[in-house]
N, C-alpha and C positions, 0 to 999 in steps of 0.2 A: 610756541613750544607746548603750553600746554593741552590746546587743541589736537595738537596730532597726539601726544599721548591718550586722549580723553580719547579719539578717532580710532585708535589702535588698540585699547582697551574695550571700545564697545566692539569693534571690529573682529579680534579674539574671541569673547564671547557668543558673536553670532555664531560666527563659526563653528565654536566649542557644541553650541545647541544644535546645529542641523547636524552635523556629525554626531551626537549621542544619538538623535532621533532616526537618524537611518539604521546605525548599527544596532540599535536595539531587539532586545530578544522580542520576538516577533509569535505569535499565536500559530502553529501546523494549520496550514490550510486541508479543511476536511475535504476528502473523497469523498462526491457524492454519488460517484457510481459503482462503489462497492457492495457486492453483492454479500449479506451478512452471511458466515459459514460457520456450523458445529462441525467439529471432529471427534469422531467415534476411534479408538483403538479397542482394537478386540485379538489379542493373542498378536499373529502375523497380519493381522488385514486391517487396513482405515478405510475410514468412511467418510466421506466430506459431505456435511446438508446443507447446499446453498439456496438463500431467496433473496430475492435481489425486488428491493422495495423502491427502487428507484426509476424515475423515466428514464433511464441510458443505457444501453446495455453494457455488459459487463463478460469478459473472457475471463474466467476461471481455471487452472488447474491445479491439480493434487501433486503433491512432492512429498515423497517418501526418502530418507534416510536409516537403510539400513544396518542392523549391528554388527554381523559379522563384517568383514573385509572380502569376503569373496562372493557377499552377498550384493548383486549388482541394484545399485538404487532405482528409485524408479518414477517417474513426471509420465504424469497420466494425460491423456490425450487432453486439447483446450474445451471446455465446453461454455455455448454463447448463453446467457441465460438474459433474456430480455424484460423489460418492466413486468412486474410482479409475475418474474419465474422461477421457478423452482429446479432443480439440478444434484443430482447424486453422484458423486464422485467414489470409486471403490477400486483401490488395488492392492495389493501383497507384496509380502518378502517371503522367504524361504523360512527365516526364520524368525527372532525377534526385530524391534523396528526401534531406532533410535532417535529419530525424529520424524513430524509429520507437519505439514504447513500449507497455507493453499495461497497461490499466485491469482494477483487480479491484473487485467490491463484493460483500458477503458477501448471500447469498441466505437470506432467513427461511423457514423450513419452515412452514407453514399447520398449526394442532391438528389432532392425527387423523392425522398421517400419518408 
């Protein structure tokens, strides 16, 4: 009898420890093909300055959020910015601009190249 309790007690606690150690809070896996980007507002217009310090390439665009309501927003065309490239992003609202932000998605390289 007291064996299986002894058995069933260390038995719980294995348990108890692989289960903390999975769920544990875990460190954000860094992006390392993000390309770094400043943003410029000036009045109605943003400016995105991306350089992309990474061997990966990196799809960038520009997202504007404008303040009026009938002010249509605006996601600026994608641009590819490759190992140590550089890339300008610039577009406008009519009027003021309520928010501004720039989208990455990692670029796949095609075999062969």
């Amino acid at each position: 009898m007291r064996t299986t309790r002894r058995i069933a007690s260390v038995l719980a606690a294995v348990t108890l420890l692989l289960w903390t150690s999975r769920t544990a809070v875990s460190q954000p896996r860094l992006r390392v093909y993000e390309a770094d980007c400043r943003i410029a507002v000036e009045g109605s217009r943003a400016t995105a300055f991306c350089h992309n310090p990474y061997p990966d390439t990196d799809r960038v665009r520009l997202h504007i959020e404008c303040e009026r309501w009938w002010d249509i927003d605006v996601d600026s065309a994608p641009a590819e910015i490759g190992p140590a490239g550089y890339a300008e992003l610039t577009d406008r609202c009519w009027k003021e601009i309520r928010a501004v932000w720039v989208s990455h998605q990692p670029v796949r390289n095609s075999p062969g190249t």
